[in-house]
C-alpha positions in Angstrom: 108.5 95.9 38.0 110.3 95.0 34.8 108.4 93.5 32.0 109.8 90.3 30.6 109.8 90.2 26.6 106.8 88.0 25.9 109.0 85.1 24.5 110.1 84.7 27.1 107.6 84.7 29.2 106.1 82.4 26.7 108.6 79.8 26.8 109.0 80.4 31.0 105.2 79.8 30.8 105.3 76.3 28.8 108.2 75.0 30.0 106.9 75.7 33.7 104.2 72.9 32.7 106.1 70.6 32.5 106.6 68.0 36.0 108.9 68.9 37.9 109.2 72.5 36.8 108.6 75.5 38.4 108.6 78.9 37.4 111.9 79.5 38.7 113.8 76.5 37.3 111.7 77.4 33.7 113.2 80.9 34.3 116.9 79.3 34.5 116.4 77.6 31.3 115.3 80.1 29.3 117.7 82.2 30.1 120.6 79.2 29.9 119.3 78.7 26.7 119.2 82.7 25.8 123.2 82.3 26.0 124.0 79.4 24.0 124.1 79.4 20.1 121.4 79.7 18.1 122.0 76.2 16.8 121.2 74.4 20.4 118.0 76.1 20.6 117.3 74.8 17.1 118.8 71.7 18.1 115.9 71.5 20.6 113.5 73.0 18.8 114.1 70.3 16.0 114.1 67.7 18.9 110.8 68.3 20.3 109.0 68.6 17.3 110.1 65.2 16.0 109.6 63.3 19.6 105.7 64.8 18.9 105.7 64.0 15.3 107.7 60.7 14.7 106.9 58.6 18.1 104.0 56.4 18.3 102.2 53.8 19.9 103.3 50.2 19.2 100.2 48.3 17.9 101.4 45.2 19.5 102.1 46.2 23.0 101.3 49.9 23.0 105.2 51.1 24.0 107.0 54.3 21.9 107.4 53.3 18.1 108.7 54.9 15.2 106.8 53.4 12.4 104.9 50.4 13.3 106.1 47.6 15.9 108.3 49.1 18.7 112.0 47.9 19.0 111.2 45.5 21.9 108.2 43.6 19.6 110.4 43.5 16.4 113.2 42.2 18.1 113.2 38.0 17.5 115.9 37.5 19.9 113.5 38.3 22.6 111.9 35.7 25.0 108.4 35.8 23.4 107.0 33.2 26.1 107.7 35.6 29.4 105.5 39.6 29.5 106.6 42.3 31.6 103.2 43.9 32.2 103.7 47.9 32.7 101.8 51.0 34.1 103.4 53.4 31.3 105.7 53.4 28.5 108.1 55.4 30.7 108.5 52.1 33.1 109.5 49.8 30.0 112.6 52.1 30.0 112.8 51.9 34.0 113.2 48.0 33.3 115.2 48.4 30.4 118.4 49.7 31.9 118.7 47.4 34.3 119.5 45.1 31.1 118.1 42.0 33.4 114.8 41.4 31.5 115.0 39.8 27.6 110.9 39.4 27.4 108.4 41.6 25.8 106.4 44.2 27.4 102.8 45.4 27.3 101.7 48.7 28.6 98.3 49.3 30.4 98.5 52.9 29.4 97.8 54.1 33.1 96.2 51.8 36.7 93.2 51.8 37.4 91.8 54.4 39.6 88.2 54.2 40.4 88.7 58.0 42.0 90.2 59.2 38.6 87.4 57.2 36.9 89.6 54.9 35.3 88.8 51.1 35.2 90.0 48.7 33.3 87.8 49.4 30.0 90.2 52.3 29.8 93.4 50.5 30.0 95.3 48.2 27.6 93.2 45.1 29.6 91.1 43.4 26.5 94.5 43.9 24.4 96.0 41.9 26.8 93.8 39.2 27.3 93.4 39.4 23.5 97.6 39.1 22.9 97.7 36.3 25.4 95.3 34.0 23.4 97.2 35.1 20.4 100.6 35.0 21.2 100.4 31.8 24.3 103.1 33.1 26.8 104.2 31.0 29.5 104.2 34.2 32.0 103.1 37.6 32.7 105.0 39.5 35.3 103.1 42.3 37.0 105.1 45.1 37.5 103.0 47.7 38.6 104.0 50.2 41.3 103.5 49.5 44.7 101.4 51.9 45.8 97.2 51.7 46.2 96.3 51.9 42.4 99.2 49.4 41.2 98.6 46.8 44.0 95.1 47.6 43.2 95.9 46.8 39.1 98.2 43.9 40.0 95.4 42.2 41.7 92.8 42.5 39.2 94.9 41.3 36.7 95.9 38.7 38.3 92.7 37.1 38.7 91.9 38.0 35.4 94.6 36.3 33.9 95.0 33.0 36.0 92.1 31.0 34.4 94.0 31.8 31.1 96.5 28.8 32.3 99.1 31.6 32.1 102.0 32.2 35.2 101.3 35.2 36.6 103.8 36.5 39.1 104.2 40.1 40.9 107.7 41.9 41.1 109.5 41.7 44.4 109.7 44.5 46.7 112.2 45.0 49.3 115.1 45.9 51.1 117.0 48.7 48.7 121.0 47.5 48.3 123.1 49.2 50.5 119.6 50.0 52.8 119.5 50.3 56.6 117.2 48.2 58.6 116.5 51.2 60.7 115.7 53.5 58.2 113.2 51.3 56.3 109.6 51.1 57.7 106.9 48.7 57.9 105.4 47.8 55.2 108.7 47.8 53.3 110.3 45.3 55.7 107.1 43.5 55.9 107.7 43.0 51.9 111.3 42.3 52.1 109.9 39.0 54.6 107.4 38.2 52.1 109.8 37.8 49.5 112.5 35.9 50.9 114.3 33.0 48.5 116.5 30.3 49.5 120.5 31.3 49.2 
């Protein structure tokens, strides 16, 4: 069997850490990366190294910053009265592209996950309760996933948050555009029916 130099079974090796990546697909890179110019990998190089030391946590609402507040917070032009409350920084940008949202966000840093040991001392909770007293939104929209530990978030927060005298509402879940009936199953259908509106 042929030995592979060790850099690049180094970079196989770190790169195959990452989600979604397997040893194969790390292999492909490496080697897609062995015949480009030596300014792309440099490029990247350069890239990674300033994603881990120039991004940060937003004090405010604990998205990705650059030197303080993130651009959501510092933003004036956004609806300061409505929260989009989020599992991970990752889903702010989920939300983002649709372009249909104009609030402010505030990420839990995770659900909570009484398997995983996480609760909600480990999350962004007290922050928010904290922000909420500060700041006096009008609502907080819940938009955790919809699986056990987001429904299972969702509804703590929820009845955390009520006796604040804040809205709290819970994304809708449904029918996907351009969905068959017959393809969807239960409990997506059963949530589509739940969240019916007038027309």
């Amino acid at each position: 069997m042929t030995k592979i130099a060790s850099p690049v079974a180094a970079l196989i090796g770190e790169l195959s850490k990452l989600p979604t990546i397997g040893p194969k697909t790390a292999a492909r890179l490496v080697f897609h990366l062995l015949n480009r110019p030596r300014h792309e990998a440099a490029s990247l190089a350069q890239a990674i190294l300033a994603l881990t030391n120039g991004v940060t946590s937003c004090p405010t609402c604990f998205a990705l910053a650059e030197n303080g507040l993130c651009e959501f917070c510092a933003d004036e032009r956004r609806d300061a009265a409505t929260f989009c409350v989020v599992a991970d920084a990752k889903d702010v940008y989920a939300i983002e592209r649709t372009g249909a949202f104009k609030g402010r966000y505030h990420v839990l840093g995770g659900l909570i996950s009484p398997i995983d040991g996480i609760g909600p001392a480990q999350l962004h909770v007290k922050d928010l309760v904290e922000r909420i007293g500060r700041e006096e939104p009008h609502e907080i929209i819940l938009a955790t996933n919809p699986n056990a530990e987001g429904e299972a978030t969702a509804l703590y927060l929820s009845r955390l948050l009520q006796p604040l005298g804040v809205t709290v509402t819970r994304l809708a879940y449904g029918l996907p555009i351009g969905g068959d009936l017959d393809y969807a199953d239960e409990i997506t259908i059963t949530k589509a029916l739940e969240g019916r509106r007038e027309i």
